[in-house]
N, C-alpha and C positions, 0 to 999 in steps of 0.2 A: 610433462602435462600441467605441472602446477603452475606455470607463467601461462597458461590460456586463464585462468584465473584470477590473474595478478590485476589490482584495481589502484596500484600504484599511479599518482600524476595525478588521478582522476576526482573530480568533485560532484558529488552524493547531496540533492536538496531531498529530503525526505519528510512530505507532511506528517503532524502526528507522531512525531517521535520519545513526545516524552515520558510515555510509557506505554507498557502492552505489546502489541507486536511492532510496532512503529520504531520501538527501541529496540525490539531484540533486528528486528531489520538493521540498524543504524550501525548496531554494534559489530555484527555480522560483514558490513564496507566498509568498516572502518580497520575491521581485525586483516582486511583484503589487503589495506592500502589505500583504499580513498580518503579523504578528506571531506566530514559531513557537516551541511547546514541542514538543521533542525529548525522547522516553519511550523508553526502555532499558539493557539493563546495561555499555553498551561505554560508552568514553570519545568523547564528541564534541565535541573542542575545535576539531577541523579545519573542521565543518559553520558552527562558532560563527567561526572565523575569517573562511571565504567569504562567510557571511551579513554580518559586520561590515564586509566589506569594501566592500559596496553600499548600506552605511547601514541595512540590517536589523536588525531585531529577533528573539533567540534566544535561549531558557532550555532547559537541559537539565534535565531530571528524572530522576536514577538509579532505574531499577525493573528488575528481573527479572521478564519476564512467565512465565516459565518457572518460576519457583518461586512464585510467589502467583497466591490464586485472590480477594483481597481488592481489585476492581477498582473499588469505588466507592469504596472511602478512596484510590487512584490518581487517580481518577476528580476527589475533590475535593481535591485537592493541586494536581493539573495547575489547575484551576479558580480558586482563588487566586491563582494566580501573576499574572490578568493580569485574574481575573472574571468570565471565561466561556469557552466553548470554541464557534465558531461550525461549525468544519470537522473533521473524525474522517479520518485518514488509514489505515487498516489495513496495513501495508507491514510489518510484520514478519513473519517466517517463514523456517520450515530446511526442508532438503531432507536426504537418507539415497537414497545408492545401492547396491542390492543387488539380486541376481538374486531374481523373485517366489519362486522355488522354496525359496531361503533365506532370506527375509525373517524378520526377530527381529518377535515383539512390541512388545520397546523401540523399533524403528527405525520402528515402526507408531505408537505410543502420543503417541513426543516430537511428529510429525510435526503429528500431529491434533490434538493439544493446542495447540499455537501457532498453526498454520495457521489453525484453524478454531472449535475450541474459544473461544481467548481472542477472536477476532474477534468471535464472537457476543455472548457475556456483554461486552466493552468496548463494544461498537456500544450495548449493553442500557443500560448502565449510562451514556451522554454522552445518551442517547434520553433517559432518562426525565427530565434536565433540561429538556431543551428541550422534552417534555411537558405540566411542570410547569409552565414557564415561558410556554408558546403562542408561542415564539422560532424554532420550526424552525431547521434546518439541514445540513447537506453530511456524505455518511458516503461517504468514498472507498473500495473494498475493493480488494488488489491480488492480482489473480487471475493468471493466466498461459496462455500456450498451451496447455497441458497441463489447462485448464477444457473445452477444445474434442476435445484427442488423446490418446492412450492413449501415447504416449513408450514408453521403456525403463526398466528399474533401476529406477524410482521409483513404486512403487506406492504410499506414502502419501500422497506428492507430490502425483500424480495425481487420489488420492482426496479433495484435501483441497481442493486445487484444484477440481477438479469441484462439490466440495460448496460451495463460496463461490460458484461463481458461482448456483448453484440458491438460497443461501441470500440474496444482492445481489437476486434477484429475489422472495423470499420478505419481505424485511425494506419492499423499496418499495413490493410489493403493500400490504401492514400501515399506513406511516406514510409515505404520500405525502400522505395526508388530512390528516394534522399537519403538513405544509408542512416534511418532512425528504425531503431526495432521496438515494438509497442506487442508488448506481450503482457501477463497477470498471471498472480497467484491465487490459488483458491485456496486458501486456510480453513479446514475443517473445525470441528469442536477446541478451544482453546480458552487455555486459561486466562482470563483476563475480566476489566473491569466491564467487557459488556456480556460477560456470561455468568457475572456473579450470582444474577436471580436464580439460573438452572441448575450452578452447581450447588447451590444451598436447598434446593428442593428434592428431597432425597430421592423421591419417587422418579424424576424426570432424569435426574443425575444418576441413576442405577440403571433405566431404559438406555439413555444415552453411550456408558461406558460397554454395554450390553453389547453394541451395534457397531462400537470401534475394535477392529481386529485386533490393533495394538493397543486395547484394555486401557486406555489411559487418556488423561485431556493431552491434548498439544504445548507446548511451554514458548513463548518467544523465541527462543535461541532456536529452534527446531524450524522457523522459516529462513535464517541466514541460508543457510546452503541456496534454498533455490533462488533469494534476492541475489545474491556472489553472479550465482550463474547465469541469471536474465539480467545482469549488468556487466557480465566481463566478455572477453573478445572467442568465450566459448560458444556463446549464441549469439555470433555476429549474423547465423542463417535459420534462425528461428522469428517469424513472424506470427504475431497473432493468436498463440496458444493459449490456455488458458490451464495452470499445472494445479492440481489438487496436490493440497500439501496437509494431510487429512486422517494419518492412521489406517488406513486401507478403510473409510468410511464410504465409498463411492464402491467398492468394489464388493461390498456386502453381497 
């Protein structure tokens, strides 16, 4: 069973890897056997460190997906580096909390833009290689609980979330036929640099753990399993799902 899982050969571009979930994803394909480029504008020598530490394979690529809309010269940069790209990790994305009532445009705009926006056109833009190619392969989106609930303060969040996971079903409808599987993760409550406000606020952080069956935040390493799995040749007939990876938070 364990070679339906083997991610050996294979090459891993994973946005947002240089820390939080993006990395413990990273490290997760890497522990598989793939060989990972890390795409965005933070410094990830720390991902490169972990990865080196297990005899992995990691190149980082500085890009701002936030300020360029030129994703197929990204596209074949990352492509170089190793000759192909077999797996599309979508893991990058911000959140903005504001009350609906005073929500900015800006806070709307940046939201959607990276959320959702660059997900589409990048997913477009690693597709039509493997198109062109008849190579198929693995587009991870990472969607969140908030694809399923209406939450608070984050209305673009929400919106953007929501719209990935409509969109993960919209892209595997498309190109299942081309032997590309386009499925997401939903990461429940987890630790990381975009839940620091909640877990510092004791009152929300005590409701919170209140509500997760397994009592506890999420940790990075805790989404490898199902990135492994929506990337290796065990969900070669899995299209279009959307897996909470959550503490039994959905199941309340």
């Amino acid at each position: 069973m364990t070679n339906f899982f083997d991610l050996t050969g294979k090459i891993a571009l994973v946005t947002g890897s240089s820390t939080g979930l993006g990395q413990g994803i990273a490290l997760g394909l890497a522990q598989a056997g793939a060989k990972v480029i890390g795409l965005g504008p933070s410094d990830a020598s720390e991902t490169a460190e972990k990865i080196k530490a297990i005899d992995g394979s990691f190149t980082h690529l500085q890009a701002d997906l936030t300020a360029t809309n030129d994703l197929n010269n990204l596209v074949d940069k990352a492509r170089e580096i190793y000759g192909k790209i077999d797996i599309l990790v979508n893991n990058a994305g911000t959140i903005r909390r504001q009350d609906a009532i005073d929500f900015t445009e800006d806070n709307w705009d940046e939201v959607m833009d990276l959320n959702l926006k660059k997900v589409f056109f990048l997913s477009q833009a690693v597709a039509r290689h493997w198109v062109d190619g008849n190579t198929g392969g693995k587009i991870i989106n990472i969607a969140s609980l908030l694809s399923f609930q209406g939450g608070i303060r984050i209305a673009s969040y929400t919106a953007s979330k929501s719209g990935l996971a409509g969109l993960t079903k919209l892209l595997a409808c498309e190109w299942a036929n081309k032997g590309i599987c386009v499925n997401a993760i939903a990461p429940g409550y987890f630790s990381t640099n975009n839940t620091t406000e909640l877990r510092a606020d004791e009152e929300r952080n005590k409701q919170i753990l209140g509500r997760i069956p397994a009592g506890q935040w999420g940790q990075p390493s805790d989404l490898a399993g199902a990135a492994v799995f929506l990337a290796s040749p065990a969900s070669d007939y899995i299209h279009g799902i959307v897996l909470p990876v959550d503490g039994g938070w959905l199941a309340r």
